[in-house]
N, C-alpha and C positions, 0 to 999 in steps of 0.2 A: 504493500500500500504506500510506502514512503518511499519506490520509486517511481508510483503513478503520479503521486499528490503533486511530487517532484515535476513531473513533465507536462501537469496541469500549469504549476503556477510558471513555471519559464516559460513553456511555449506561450503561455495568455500575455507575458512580458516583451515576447517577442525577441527573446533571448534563444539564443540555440540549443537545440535539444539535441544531446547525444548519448550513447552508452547503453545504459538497461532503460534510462527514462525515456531515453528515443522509442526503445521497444515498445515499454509500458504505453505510451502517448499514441502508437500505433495500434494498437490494440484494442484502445480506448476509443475510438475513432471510426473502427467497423462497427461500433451500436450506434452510430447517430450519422445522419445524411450530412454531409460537408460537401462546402466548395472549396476545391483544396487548388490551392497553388504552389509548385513542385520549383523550386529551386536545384542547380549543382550542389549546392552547399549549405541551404538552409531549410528548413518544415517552419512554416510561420502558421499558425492554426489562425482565423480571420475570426470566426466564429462555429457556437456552436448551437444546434438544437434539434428541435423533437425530431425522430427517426421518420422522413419519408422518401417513396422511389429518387432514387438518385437517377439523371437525365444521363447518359453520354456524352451531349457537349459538355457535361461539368466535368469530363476526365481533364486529365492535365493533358498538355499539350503533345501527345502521342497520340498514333493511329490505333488503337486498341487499347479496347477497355482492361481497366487490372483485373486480374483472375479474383483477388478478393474482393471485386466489389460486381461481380456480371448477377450474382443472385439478388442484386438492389434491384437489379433492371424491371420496368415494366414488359410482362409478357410480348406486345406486338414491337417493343422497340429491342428486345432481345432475338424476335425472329427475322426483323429486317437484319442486326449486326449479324447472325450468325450467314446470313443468305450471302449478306457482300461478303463476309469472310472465306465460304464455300468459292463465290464468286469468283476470287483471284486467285484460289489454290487451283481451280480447276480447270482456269480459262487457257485453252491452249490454239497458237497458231493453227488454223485450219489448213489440210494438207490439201492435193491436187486430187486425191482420191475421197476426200470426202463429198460426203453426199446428204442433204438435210430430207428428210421424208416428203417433208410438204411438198421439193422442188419437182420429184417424179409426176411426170404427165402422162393420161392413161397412152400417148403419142408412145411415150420413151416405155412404156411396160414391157417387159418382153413376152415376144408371144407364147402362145399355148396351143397343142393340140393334143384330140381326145383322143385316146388307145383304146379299141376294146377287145376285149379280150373273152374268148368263150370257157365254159368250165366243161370240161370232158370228165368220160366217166373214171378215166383211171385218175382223175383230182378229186372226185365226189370224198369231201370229207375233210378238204385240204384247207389248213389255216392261211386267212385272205392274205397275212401278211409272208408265209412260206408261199404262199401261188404267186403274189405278183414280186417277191424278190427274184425267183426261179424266171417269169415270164421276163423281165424288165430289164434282169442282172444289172439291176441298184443296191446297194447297201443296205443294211436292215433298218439301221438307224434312219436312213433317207425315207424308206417306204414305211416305216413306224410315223415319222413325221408327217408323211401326204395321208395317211385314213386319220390323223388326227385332226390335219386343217383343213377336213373335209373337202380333198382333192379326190376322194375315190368314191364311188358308187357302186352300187350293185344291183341288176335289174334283170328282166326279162325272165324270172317265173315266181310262182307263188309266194313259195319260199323267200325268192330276194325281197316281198313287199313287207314281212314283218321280221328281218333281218337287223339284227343291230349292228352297226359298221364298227366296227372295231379288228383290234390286228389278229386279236387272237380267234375273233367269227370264222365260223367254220360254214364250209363253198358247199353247196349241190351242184351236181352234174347236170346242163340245163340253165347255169346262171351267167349272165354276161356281167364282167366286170369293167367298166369304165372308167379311166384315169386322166388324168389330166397332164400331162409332160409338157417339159416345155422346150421348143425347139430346137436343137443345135445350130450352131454360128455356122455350118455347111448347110442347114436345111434351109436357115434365113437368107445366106447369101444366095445360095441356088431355087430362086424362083423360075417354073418352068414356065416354059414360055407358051402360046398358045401351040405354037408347032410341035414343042415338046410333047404339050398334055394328048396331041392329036395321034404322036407315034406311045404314045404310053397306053393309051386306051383302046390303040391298036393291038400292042402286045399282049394285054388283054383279053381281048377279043378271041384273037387265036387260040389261048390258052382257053379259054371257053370251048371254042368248038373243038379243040384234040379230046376236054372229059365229054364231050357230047358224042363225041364218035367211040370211045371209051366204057357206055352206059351199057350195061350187062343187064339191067333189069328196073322195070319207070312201073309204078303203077299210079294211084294216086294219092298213094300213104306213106309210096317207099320209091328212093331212087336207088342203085348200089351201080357205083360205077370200078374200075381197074383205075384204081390211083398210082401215075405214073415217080419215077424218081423224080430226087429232089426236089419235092416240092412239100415245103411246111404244111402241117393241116393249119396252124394257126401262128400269128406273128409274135417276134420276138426283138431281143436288143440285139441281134445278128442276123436276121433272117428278111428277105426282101418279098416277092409276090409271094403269099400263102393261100391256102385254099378258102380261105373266109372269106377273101378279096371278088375272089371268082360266083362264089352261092348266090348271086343276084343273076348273074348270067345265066343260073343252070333251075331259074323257077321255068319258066318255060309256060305251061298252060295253069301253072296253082295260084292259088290267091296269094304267095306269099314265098321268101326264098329258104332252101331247104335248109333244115338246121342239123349241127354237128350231133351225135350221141355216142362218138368213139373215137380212137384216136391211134394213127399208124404214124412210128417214127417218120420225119425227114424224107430219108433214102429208103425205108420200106414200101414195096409197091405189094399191089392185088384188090382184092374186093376190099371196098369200102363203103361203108351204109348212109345215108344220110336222110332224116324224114323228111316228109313233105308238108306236114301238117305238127301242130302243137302236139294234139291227143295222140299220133305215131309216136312222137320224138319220148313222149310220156312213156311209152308202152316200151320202147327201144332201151331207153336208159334203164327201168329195172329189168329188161332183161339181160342186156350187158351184165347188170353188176353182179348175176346170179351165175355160177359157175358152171351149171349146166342147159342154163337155155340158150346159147348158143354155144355151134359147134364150130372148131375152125380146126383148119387142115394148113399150115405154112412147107414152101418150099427152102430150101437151103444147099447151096452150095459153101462147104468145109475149106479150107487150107489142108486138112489130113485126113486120113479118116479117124473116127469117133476111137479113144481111148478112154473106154468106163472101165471101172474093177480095178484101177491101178493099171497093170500091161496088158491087160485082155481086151482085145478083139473083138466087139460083137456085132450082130448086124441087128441087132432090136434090142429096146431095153426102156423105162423108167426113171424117171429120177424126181425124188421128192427130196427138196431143201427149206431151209428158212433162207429168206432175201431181206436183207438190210439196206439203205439208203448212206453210202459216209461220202463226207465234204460236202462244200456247202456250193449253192449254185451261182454260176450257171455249170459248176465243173464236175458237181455229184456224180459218182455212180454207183451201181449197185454191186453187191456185194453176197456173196451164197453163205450161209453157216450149216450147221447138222441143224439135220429140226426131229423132236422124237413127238412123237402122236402123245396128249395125255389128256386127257379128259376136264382137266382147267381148260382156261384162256392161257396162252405164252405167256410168259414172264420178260419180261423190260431186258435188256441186255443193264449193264453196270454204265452204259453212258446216259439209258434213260430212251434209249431207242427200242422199238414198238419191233420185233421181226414179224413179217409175214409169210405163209405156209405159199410153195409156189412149187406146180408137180407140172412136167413134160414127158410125154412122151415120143420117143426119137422110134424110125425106122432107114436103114440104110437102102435107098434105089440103086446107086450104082457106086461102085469104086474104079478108078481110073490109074492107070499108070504111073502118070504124073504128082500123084499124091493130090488132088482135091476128090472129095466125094460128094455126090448129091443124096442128101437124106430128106426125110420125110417129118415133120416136127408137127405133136399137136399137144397145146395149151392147155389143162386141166382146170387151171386157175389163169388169170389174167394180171400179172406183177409188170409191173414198169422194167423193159429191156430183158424181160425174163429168157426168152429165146436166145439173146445172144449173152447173156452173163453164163447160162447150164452149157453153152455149146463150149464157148470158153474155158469156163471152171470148170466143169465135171467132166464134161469130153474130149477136154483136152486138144480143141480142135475148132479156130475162131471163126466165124463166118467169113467169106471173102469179101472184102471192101469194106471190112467194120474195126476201122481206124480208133475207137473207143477203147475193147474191149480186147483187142492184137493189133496187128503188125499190118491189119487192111492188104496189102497183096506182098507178101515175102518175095525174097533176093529170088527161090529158086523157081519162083513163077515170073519174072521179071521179061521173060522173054516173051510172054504173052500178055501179060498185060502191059500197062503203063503206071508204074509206079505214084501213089500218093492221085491216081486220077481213077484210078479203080470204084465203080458204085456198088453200092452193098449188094449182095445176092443174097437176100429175103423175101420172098412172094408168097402172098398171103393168096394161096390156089383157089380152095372151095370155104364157102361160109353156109351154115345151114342152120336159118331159125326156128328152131323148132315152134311146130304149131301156130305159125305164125296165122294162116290160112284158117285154124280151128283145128281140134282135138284130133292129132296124127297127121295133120296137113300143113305140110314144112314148107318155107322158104330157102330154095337152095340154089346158089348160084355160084359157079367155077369161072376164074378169069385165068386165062392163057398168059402164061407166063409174059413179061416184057421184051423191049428186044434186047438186052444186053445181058440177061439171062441166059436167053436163046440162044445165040448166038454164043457163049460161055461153052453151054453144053455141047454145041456142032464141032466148036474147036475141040472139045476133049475127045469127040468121036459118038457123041449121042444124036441117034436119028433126032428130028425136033417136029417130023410133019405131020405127028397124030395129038399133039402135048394141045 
């Protein structure tokens, strides 16, 4: 107290306060509102009295208020100080890249166009955000972000109308998804031109009339035509004319263009189904998805002949496996494990991977000299690349031109083919739906092999004029 009392009566004297009274007198001085004027070298107190908000201009002459006295402050003149003070910490030279939101004009947006994309049956079940990273080959994180800024949509069946859009929504087979992309700096620079758009619509057109001369069977519920190589059934981040492009060409007399309910790799050719109507497309998708209502017979031509049992030789045989999906897409493939029959549901593999039971059966047609054989392959189950991962893995013996799964045409075929230009030889021969017609009255329609097929088998020495 008698170094307060102290720094009362000198400072009131206008005598220098120093030492512990200095302290004391400062001390004294945060309980009551003052106009202080700050000397180098002296505290002269002017006056004092009752405690109220102290103003900012009453600081001393410095750009900032003292830390002990900013709780004096009134609330709106404390949020202005702190705003300027944020103000100059944060205020930074604008660069040649910046860019203010407001200044974008719908002119400068970049543009957008819509993908869409059909849900086939071997997706039926497929989460929206696994289907369109697979279809898009974007990043997960990227396509996490377009269903969330409601860039994606889902339409075109029942199912899509009470559908909640989200990544982890799970697809029917039957639903068009539509996205929103937006265009690459070559799609914006290459605008075609009207001569352009006239030879594209041409090229087109052709490709119309080769599946037109291709149609194996048209009624008014069903089209099934010999889907030639290299041609996508549907489009991708690599794929250019696909068949979806073309389904307007190929309505023909029906009110409407025929819609996908199956799906044949790329470079797989042979019958291919396509409805003509909703209530077909309806009827086609579950029966695709059931393992025995429809029957399919594939062609294949080997790199070797067929090695089951380890070293043994056979010309017919079985194979039941589990099929796994590893890596991530667009570069996935599939993958065969042991699968044992048990009366559960499978059990998760230890990454959390779901296997699926996938059963072929193989028969050998011919064996040839040269080491390729033509066998006979039919599908029990319906697994993504199943035909060419069993011919592969278990048989030891890749399809020829299936760059995936082998070596697509090896060194000691070299002289007949053309290396790395070789097309798959996979023909999907006879398809047969059962009862399509009514109880024992099947749909059944055979496509004749392709020409590069054909013409495969002449070279090896196989008559080809009754196939």
């Amino acid at each position: 107290m008698s170094h307060l009392a102290s720094a009362l009566q000198w400072g009131s004297r206008g005598v220098l306060a120093s030492g512990p009274a200095r302290s004391a007198a400062m001390v004294l001085m945060r309980g009551f509102s003052a106009s202080i004027a700050i000397s180098t070298s002296t505290l002269r107190i002017k006056h004092a009295v009752p405690s109220k908000p102290i103003q900012a201009a009453d600081a001393a002459e410095t750009s900032e208020v003292p830390s002990n006295l900013r709780h004096r402050l009134d609330k709106p003149e404390l949020k202005r100080h702190r705003a300027e003070r944020m103000e100059r910490k944060t205020h930074k030279k604008p660069t040649k890249h910046a860019l203010v939101k407001s200044d974008i004009t719908e002119t400068e947006a970049r543009p957008h166009e819509t993908r869409r994309l059909e849900v086939t049956l071997d997706e039926h079940h497929a989460r929206l955000d696994h289907f369109l990273t697979n279809h898009l080959g974007l990043r997960k994180n990227v396509v996490r972000l377009k269903i969330l800024n409601e860039e994606v949509k889902v339409v075109g069946s029942t199912h899509a109308r009470f559908m909640e859009i989200k990544p982890d929504a799970k697809l029917h087979a039957g639903d068009r998804v539509e996205v929103l992309m937006p265009l690459t700096r070559k799609q914006r620079a290459k605008k075609m031109t009207a001569k352009e758009k006239q030879d594209f619509q041409k090229i087109l057109d052709d490709k119309v009339e080769k599946l037109k001369e291709s149609i194996l069977f048209k009624d008014e519920h069903v089209l099934v035509i010999n889907k030639p190589d290299d041609l996508p059934v549907q489009g991708g981040s690599k794929t250019g004319i696909n068949l979806t492009m073309l389904l307007e060409g190929l309505r023909m007399d029906a009110e409407e263009a025929p819609r996908l309910v199956h799906r044949l790799d790329k470079n797989t050719t042979g019958a291919f189904v396509l409805a003509r109507t909703k209530l077909a497309a309806t009827r086609l998708i579950r029966m695709f998805e059931m393992d025995d209502a429809v029957e399919k017979t594939y062609w294949a031509i080997t790199v070797s002949a067929p090695k089951a049992n380890d070293d043994e030789h056979g010309a017919s045989g079985s194979i039941t496996t589990g099929i796994v999906t590893v890596g991530d897409p667009p570069n996935e493939k599939q993958k065969t494990i042991e699968w044992h029959e048990t009366e559960s549901e499978p059990t998760p593999l230890p990454s959390g991977i779901m296997p699926q039971k996938a059963v072929t059966e193989w028969k050998v047609l011919a064996s040839y000299k040269s080491g390729p054989t033509w066998i006979e392959l039919k599908p029990k189950t319906g697994r993504k690349h199943q035909l060419r991962v069993h011919c592969a893995s278990i048989l030891n013996a890749h399809i020829l031109g299936d760059y995936k799964y082998g070596a697509g045409c090896p060194t000691s075929l070299a002289g007949m083919f053309k290396k790395k230009s070789t097309p798959m030889h996979l023909h999907l021969r006879r398809l047969v739906i059962k009862s399509w017609f009514g109880v024992g009255a099947d749909l059944e329609v055979t496509a004749k092999p392709v020409d590069h097929f054909r013409q495969t088998l002449e070279r090896l020495g196989q008559p080809t004029t009754s196939l």
